[in-house]
N, C-alpha and C positions, 0 to 999 in steps of 0.2 A: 504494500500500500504506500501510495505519496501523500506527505502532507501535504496539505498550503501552504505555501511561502508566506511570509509576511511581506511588507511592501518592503523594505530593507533591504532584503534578499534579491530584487530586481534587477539591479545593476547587473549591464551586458558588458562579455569580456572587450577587455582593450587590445586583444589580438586581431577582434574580427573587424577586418577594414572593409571600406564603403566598396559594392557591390555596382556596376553599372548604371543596375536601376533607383538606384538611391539618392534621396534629394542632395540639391544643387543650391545653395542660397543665391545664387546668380539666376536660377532659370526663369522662367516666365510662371510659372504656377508656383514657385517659391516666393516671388513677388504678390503673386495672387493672395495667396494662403499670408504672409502679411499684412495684408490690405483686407483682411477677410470681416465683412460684415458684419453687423451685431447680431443676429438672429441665430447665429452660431454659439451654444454655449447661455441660451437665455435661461434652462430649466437646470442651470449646474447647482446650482443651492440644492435642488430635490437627491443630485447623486447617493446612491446606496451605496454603504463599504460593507462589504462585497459588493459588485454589480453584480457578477454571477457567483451563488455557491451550488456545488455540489458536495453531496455527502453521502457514499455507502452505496455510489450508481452500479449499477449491472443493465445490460442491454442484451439479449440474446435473439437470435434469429431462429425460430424452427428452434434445431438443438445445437444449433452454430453461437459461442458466444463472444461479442464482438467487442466489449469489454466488463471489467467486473472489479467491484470495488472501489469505484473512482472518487477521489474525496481531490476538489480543485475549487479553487478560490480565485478569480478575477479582480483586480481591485482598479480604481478611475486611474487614464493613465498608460494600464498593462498594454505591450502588445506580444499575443500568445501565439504561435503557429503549430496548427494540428498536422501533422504528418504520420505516411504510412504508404504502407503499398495499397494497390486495390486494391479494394471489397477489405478491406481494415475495420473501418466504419467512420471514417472522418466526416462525411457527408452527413449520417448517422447524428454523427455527438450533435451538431448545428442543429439537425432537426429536433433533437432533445432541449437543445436553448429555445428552439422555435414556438417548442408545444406541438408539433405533429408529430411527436412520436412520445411516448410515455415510458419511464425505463420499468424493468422488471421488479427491481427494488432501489431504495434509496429515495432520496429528495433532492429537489432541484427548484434553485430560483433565480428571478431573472430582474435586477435593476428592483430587486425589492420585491414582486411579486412574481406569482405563479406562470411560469413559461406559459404567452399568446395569450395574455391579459393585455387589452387594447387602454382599460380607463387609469388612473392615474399615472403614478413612474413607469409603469411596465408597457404604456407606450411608445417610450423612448427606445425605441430598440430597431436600427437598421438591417438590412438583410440584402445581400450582392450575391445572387444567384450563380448556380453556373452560367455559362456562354450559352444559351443556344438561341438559334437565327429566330425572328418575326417573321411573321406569314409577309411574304413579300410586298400583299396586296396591304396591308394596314396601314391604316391614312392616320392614324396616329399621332401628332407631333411631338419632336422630343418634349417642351413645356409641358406636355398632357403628360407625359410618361412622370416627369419629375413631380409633378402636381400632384401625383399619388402618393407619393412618399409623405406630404404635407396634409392632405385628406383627404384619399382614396378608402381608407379606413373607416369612413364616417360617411363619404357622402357619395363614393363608387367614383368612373369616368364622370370628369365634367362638374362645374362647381352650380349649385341649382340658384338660381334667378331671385330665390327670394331672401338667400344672406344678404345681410346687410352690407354695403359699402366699403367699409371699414374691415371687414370681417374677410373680404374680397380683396384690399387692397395688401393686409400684410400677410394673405398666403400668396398673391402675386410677388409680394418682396422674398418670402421666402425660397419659392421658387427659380427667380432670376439669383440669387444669392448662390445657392446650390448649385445654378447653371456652372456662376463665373470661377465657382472655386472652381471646380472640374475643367475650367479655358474649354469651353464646347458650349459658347454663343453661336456660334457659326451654324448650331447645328438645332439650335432653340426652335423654328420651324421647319424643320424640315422631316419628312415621314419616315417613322421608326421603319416600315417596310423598305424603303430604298437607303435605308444607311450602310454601309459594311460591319461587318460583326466587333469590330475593334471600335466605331462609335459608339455599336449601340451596347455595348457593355460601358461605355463612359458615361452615356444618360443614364445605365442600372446603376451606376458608382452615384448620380448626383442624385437620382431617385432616394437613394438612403439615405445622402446627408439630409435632406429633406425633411425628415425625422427630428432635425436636432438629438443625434443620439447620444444616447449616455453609453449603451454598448452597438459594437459594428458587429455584425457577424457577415464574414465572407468567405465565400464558397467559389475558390480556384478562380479571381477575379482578374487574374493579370492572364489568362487564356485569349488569347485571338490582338493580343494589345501589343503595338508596335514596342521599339525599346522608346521612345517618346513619351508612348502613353504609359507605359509602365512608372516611366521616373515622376512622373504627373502624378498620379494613383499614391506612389510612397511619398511624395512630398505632403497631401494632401494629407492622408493618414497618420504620419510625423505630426502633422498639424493640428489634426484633430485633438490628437488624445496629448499632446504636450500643453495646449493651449488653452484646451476646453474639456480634458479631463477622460474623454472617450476611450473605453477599453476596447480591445479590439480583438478576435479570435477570429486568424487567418487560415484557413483549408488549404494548403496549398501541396502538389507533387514535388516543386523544387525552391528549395528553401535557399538559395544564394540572392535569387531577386531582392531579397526581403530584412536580408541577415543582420544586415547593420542595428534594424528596427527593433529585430524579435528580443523580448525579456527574457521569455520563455517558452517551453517547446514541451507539446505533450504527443508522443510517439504512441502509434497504436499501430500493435502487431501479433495476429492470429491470437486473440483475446487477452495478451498480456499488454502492460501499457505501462510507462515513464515519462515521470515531470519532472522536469530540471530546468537548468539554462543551457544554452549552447554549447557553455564546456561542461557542461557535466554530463549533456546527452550525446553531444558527435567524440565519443571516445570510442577505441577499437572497441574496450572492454564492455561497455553500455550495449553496445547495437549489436556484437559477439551474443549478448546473451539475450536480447531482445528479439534477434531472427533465430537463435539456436544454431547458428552456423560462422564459421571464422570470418570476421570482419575487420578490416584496416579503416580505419579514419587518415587521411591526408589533409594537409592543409595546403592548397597551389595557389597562390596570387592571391588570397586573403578570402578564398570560396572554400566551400568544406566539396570534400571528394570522398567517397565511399568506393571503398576496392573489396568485390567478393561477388557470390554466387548471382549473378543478373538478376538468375528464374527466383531468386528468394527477393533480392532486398524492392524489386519493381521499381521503376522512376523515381524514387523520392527524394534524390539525392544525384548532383553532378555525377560522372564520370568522369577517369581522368580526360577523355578527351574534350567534354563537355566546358573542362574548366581550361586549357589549351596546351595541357604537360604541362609537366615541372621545367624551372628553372633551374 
C-alpha cells in the first residue's frame, strides 16, 4: 500500500530537465497564461485539501483486477501523471474521479464531494477526453464547444433567451477567456467538424478551463497535438495549478512531454500499483518489480528511457531511440 504524501513531499527532482514540450516564459501562450484573466481562479477560497482522496480503492473487471488498495491524496497545486501499459486501467482511475464508474471497495472524493456531483465545489472539476474526430458534418462552433465547459451542465447546447443579461454576459467573458489562454481565437468560429484533430482537442483543453477548475482531469491530451500545441497545453497547465491552485491528474502513455511538470507518478501494472515521485518510481528497481521482469531505467538528454521486454513494459515510456541514444 502507498501513503499520501503530504504537500512537502512534492518537490520534483533537480535532475529532470525541461523536456521539449515544456513551457517557455518567452512563448506566446507563456505570455498568455501571464496576462490570464480574472475568471480564472475566482472559486479558489472554496478549494478542498484534499481535492481528491482516495482511501482502500479496488476496481476489478469480471475477475480481472485492475487495481486494489489504493489510498492517494491530491492536494491544490499537485500535478500527478497516471501511467501504464494498456488495459492497466489509467482511463479507469479518471473514470472513478469522474463518477462513471464506482470502485469495488473503498471511498473516493472529488474537490470535496462525491465523484459527478455537479452542485456546489464538486462542480469544479474539468475533464480533457481522449482525441477522437467530430462527425465531420457538425456545424458546431469552437465558442459552443467551450461554452459547455461554463454551462452545458445546467442548461445543454446553447444559452436559453430568457437569462438575464448579465448572466449572459460573464459566461461570454468566461468563454473568450478560456478561448485566449489556449491562443485558438482563430478558431473561436469556426466548425468543430472541419477543424483537424490537433485543434479540436485544443477547444477540448479550453472546454475545461471553462470550468474554473479546482481539479483537471486528462485523458492522453497531448495525442494528435503538434510539438507547438503540446508546449501551449504545459504552459497552460504550469499555469493553472501554480497560479490558481488546480490539481491536475494527467493519463498519459509517454511521460517525457510532461516530466519537468509531474510531482508525482502513480504507475498501474497488471493490478499492482506505485506512488512516488519520479525518482522514486523510474528506478530499475521500482518498474523490475512492478512489471515482474528485468528493467533498466536510463537517463539520455534529461528524458527517462526504459530498457526491457517491449511485449511487457507497452508504450509508457521512451525508448532508447525515442529519446535519440546516449551521448
Amino acid at each position: 500500500m502507498n501513503s499520501p504524501a503530504s504537500p512537502s513531499e512534492h518537490g520534483r527532482s533537480a535532475e529532470l530537465q525541461a523536456s521539449p514540450a515544456s513551457a517557455s516564459p518567452d512563448s506566446p501562450a507563456s505570455q498568455a497564461c501571464a496576462e490570464a484573466p480574472s475568471h480564472f481562479g475566482r472559486s479558489s477560497a472554496q478549494h478542498a485539501d484534499p481535492l481528491v482522496s482516495m482511501r482502500g480503492v479496488t476496481f476489478r473487471r469480471g475477475e480481472r483486477t485492475l487495481f486494489e488498495n489504493v489510498d492517494f491524496d491530491l492536494h491544490p497545486g499537485e500535478f500527478v501523471a497516471v501511467l501504464g501499459p494498456n488495459g492497466a486501467g489509467k482511463s479507469t482511475f479518471l473514470n472513478l474521479l469522474l463518477g462513471q464508474l464506482h470502485p469495488e471497495e473503498g471511498s473516493i472524493t472529488v474537490d470535496g464531494a462525491s465523484p459527478g456531483r455537479l452542485s456546489g465545489r464538486g462542480g469544479h472539476v474539468g475533464f480533457v477526453p481522449q482525441q477522437r474526430a467530430f462527425d465531420p458534418g457538425l456545424t458546431l462552433r469552437g465558442r459552443d464547444l467551450v461554452r459547455l465547459g461554463a454551462d452545458g451542465h445546467r442548461f445543454g447546447p446553447g444559452m436559453p433567451r430568457w437569462l438575464p443579461s448579465k448572466t449572459r454576459a460573464i459566461t461570454d467573458s468566461i468563454v473568450a477567456d478560456s478561448i485566449a489562454l489556449m491562443r485558438v481565437e482563430h478558431l473561436a468560429d469556426k466548425q468543430i467538424g472541419k477543424m483537424s484533430g490537433g485543434e479540436q482537442q485544443r477547444m477540448r483543453i479550453a472546454q475545461a478551463l471553462a470550468t474554473d477548475p479546482h481539479v483537471l482531469l486528462c485523458d492522453e491530451p497531448l495525442l494528435s497535438l503538434d510539438l507547438h500545441g503540446q508546449r501551449t497545453v504545459a504552459e497552460v497547465l504550469e499555469h493553472m495549478r501554480t497560479e490558481h491552485g488546480t490539481g491536475v491528474v494527467f493519463v498519459t502513455h509517454e511521460i517525457n512531454p510532461v516530466l519537468p511538470l509531474v510531482d508525482r507518478v502513480i504507475y498501474l501494472v497488471d493490478g499492482r500499483h506505485r506512488i512516488g515521485t519520479p525518482d522514486e518510481i523510474f528506478t530499475s528497481e521500482t518498474l523490475s518489480e512492478l512489471f515482474n521482469t528485468r528493467v533498466e531505467v536510463l537517463r539520455v538528454r534529461g528524458q527517462v528511457v526504459v530498457v526491457g521486454d517491449s511485449g511487457r513494459l507497452g508504450a509508457s515510456i521512451a525508448t532508447p531511440d525515442d529519446a535519440g541514444g546516449e551521448d
